[in-house]
C-alpha positions in Angstrom: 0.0 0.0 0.0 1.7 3.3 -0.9 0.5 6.4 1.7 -0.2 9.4 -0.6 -0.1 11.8 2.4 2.4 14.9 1.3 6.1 14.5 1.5 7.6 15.5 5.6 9.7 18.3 6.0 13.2 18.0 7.3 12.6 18.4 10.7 10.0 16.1 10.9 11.4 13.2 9.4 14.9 14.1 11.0 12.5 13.6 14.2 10.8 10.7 13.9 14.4 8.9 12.3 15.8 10.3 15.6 12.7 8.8 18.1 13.6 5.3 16.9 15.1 5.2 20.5 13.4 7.0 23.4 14.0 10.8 23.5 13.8 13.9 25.5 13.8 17.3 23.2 17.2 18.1 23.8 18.4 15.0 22.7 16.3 15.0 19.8 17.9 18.4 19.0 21.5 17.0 19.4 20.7 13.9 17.4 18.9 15.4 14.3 22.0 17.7 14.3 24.5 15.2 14.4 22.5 12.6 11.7 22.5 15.9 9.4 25.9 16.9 9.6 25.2 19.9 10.9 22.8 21.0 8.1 19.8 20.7 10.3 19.9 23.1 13.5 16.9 23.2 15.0 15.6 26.1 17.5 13.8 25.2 20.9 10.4 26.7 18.8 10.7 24.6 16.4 11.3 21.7 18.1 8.4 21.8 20.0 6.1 23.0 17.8 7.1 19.9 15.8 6.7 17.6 19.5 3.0 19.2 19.7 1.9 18.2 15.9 3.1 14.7 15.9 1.4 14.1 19.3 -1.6 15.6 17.6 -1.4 12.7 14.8 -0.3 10.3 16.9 3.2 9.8 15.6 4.9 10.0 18.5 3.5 9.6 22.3 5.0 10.3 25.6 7.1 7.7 27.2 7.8 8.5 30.6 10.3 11.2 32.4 14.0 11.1 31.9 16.3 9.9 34.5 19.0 12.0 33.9 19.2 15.2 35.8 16.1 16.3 38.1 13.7 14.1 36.0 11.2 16.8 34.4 12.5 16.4 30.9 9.7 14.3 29.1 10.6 11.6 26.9 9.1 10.5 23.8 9.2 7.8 21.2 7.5 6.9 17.7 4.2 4.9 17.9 3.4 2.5 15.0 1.8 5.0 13.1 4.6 7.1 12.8 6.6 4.0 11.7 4.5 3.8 9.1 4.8 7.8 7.7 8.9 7.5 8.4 8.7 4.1 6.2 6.8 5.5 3.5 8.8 8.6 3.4 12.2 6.8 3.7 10.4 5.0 0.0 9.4 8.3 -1.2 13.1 9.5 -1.0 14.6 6.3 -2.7 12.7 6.7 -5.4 13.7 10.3 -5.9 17.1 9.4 -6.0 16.9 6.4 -7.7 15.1 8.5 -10.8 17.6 11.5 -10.3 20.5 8.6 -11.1 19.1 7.4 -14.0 18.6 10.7 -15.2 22.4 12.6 -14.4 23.4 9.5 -15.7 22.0 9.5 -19.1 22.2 12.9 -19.0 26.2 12.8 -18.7 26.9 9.8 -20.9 24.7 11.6 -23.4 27.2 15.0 -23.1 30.3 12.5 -23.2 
């Protein structure tokens, strides 16, 4: 079954990819940076805005408090649903550059 839902922004799929393992926000900040290589940065704001719309859909749910430090940092991981949305985006992608290949390809042998 393909999902024809529109394509994730960045920082959402950077999220979800990052919630594979149980997260707090600052965490998930640190790890979407790192998996980017830099490129992605993303603000407190945004972070959380991001947190509050994939609770809304059920991506993601709460998970408990952190242990580390006084305990008030919430955690949260990705539910089956939001498997599902990362999966089907992860597919989306391929495809994209699978096509672009072929195409640079052709195009450069046929400029050769």
């Amino acid at each position: 079954m393909k999902n024809t839902s529109a394509a994730l922004t960045e920082a959402i799929y950077y999220i979800l990819l990052a919630l594979q393992e149980p997260m707090h926000g600052y965490g998930i900040m640190q790890k979407t940076t790192t998996m980017s290589n830099g490129r992605l940065v993303l603000s407190a704001g945004t972070l959380y805005g991001a947190i509050s719309n994939l609770l809304e859909k059920e991506w993601i749910v709460p998970c408990g408090e952190s242990s580390d430090s006084d305990g008030r940092r919430k955690m949260y991981q990705i539910t089956g649903k939001g498997q599902e949305v990362l999966l089907a985006e992860f597919e989306r992608l391929e495809e994209l550059v699978k096509n672009g290949k072929l195409k640079i390809k052709k195009k450069l042998y046929e400029n050769s």
